[in-house]
Kinemage of the C-alpha trace (Angstrom):
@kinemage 1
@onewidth
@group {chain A} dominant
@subgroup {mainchain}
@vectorlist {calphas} color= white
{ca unk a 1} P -16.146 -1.195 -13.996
{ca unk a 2} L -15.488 -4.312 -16.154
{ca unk a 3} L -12.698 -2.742 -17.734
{ca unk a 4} L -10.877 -1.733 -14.218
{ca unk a 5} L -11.274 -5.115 -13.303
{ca unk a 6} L -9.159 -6.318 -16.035
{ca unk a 7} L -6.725 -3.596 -15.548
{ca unk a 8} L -6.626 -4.776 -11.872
{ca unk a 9} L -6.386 -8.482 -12.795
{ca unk a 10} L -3.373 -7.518 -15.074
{ca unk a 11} L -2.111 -5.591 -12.650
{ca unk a 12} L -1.829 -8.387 -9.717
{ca unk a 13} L -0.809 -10.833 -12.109
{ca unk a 14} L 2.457 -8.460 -13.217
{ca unk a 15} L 2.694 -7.960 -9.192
{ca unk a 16} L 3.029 -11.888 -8.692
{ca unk a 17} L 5.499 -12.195 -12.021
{ca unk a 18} L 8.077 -9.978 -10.571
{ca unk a 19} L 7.484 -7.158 -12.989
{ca unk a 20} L 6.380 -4.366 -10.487
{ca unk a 21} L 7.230 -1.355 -12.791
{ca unk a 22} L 4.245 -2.904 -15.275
{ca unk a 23} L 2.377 -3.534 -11.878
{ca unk a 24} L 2.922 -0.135 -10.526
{ca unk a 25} L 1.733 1.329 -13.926
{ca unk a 26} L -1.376 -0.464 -13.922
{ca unk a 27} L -2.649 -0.278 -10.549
{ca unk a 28} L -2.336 4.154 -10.981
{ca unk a 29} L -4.300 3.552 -14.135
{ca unk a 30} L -6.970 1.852 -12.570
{ca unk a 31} L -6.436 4.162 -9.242
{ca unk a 32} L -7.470 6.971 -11.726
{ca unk a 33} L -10.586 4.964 -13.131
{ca unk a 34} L -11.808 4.370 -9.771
{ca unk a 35} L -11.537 7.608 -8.341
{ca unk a 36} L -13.528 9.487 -11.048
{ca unk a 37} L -16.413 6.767 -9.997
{ca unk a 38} L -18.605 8.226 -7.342
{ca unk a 39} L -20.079 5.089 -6.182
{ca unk a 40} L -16.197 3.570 -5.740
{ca unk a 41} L -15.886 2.519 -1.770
{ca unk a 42} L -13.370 3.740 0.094
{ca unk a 43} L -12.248 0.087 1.476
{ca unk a 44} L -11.397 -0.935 -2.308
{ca unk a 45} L -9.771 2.271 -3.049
{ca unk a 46} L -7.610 1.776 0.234
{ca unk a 47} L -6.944 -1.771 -0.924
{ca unk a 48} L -5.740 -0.917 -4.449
{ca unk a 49} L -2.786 1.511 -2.624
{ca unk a 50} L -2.093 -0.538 -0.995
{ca unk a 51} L -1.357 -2.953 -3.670
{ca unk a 52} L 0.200 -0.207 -5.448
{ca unk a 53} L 2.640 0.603 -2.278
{ca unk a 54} L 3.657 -3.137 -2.630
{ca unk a 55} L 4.822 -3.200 -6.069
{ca unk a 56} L 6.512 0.216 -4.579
{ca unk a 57} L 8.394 -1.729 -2.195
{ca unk a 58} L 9.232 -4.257 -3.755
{ca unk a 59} L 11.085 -1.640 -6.764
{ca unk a 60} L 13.115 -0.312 -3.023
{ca unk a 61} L 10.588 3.581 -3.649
{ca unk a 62} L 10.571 3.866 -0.512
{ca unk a 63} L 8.182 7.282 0.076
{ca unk a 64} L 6.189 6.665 -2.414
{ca unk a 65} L 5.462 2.814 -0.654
{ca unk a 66} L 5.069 4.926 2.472
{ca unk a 67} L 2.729 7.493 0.703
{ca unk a 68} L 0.322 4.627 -0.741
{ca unk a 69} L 0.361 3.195 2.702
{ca unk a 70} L -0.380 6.377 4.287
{ca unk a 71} L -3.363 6.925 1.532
{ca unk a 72} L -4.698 3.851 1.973
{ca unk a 73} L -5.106 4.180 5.939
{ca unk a 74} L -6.429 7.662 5.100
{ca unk a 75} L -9.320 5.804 3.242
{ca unk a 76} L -9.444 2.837 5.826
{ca unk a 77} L -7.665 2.815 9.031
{ca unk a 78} L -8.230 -0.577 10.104
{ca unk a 79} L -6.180 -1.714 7.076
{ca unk a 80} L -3.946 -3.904 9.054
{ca unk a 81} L -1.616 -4.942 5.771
{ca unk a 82} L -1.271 -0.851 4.987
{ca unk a 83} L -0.537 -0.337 9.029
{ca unk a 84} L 1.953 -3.703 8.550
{ca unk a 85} L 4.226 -2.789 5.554
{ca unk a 86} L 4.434 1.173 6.180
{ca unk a 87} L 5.727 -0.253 9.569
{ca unk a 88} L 8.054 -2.350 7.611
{ca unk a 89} L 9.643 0.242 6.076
{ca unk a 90} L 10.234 2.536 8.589
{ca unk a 91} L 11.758 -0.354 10.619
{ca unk a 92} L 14.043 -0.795 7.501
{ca unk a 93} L 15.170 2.521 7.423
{ca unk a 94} L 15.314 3.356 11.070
{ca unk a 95} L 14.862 0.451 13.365
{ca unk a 96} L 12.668 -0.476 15.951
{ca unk a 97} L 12.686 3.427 17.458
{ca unk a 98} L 10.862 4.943 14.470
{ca unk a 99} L 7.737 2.730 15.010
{ca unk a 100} L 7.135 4.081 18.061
{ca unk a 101} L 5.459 7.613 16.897
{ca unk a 102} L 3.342 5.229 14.871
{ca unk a 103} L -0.224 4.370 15.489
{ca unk a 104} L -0.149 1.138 17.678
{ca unk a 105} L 3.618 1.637 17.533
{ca unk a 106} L 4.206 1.447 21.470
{ca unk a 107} L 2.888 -2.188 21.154
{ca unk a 108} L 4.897 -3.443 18.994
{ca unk a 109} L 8.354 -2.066 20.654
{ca unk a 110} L 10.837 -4.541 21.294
{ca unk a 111} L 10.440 -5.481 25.336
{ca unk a 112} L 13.377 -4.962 27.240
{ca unk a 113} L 14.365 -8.031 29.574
């Protein structure tokens, strides 16, 4: 576990310096670790993709942000950052009208005055 933490540390810190690609790298790596460990919890798991989805964004990989997202809130669906930035995106690409088919989407709909 010690040596995914490092890989994680590494992996933040490249996330913070602006150099996602080396982020993104890092945080599969240490996806991979993690998953081969039984005892891994699902909550840190959900947490690392969506890190990982993050340093997607940010590189403009759009589905595969949205597919880290969607993994993570597989793993743990009161993830409100995962529900947040997959919302993001799909605002980005279609506008207020695409959040609407999402969980908690009718809430969030622009209110017509």
């Amino acid at each position: 576990m010690a040596c995914v933490e490092g890989i994680l540390s590494e992996a933040r810190a490249c996330c913070c310096e602006g150099r996602f690609r080396q982020a993104d790298r890092l945080y599969s790596q240490a996806l991979t670790k993690l998953t081969a460990l039984q005892d891994t919890q699902s909550a840190l798991l959900a947490q690392l993709y969506n890190e990982r989805g993050v340093c997607r964004y940010k590189q403009v990989y759009f589905d595969d942000a949205i597919e880290d997202y969607s993994q993570a809130l597989k793993l743990n669906p009161s993830l409100a950052a995962a529900h947040y930035n997959r919302a993001t995106i799909y605002y980005r690409l279609v506008g207020a009208e695409s959040l609407v088919g999402l969980p908690g989407g009718s809430e969030v709909r622009p209110q017509q005055h």
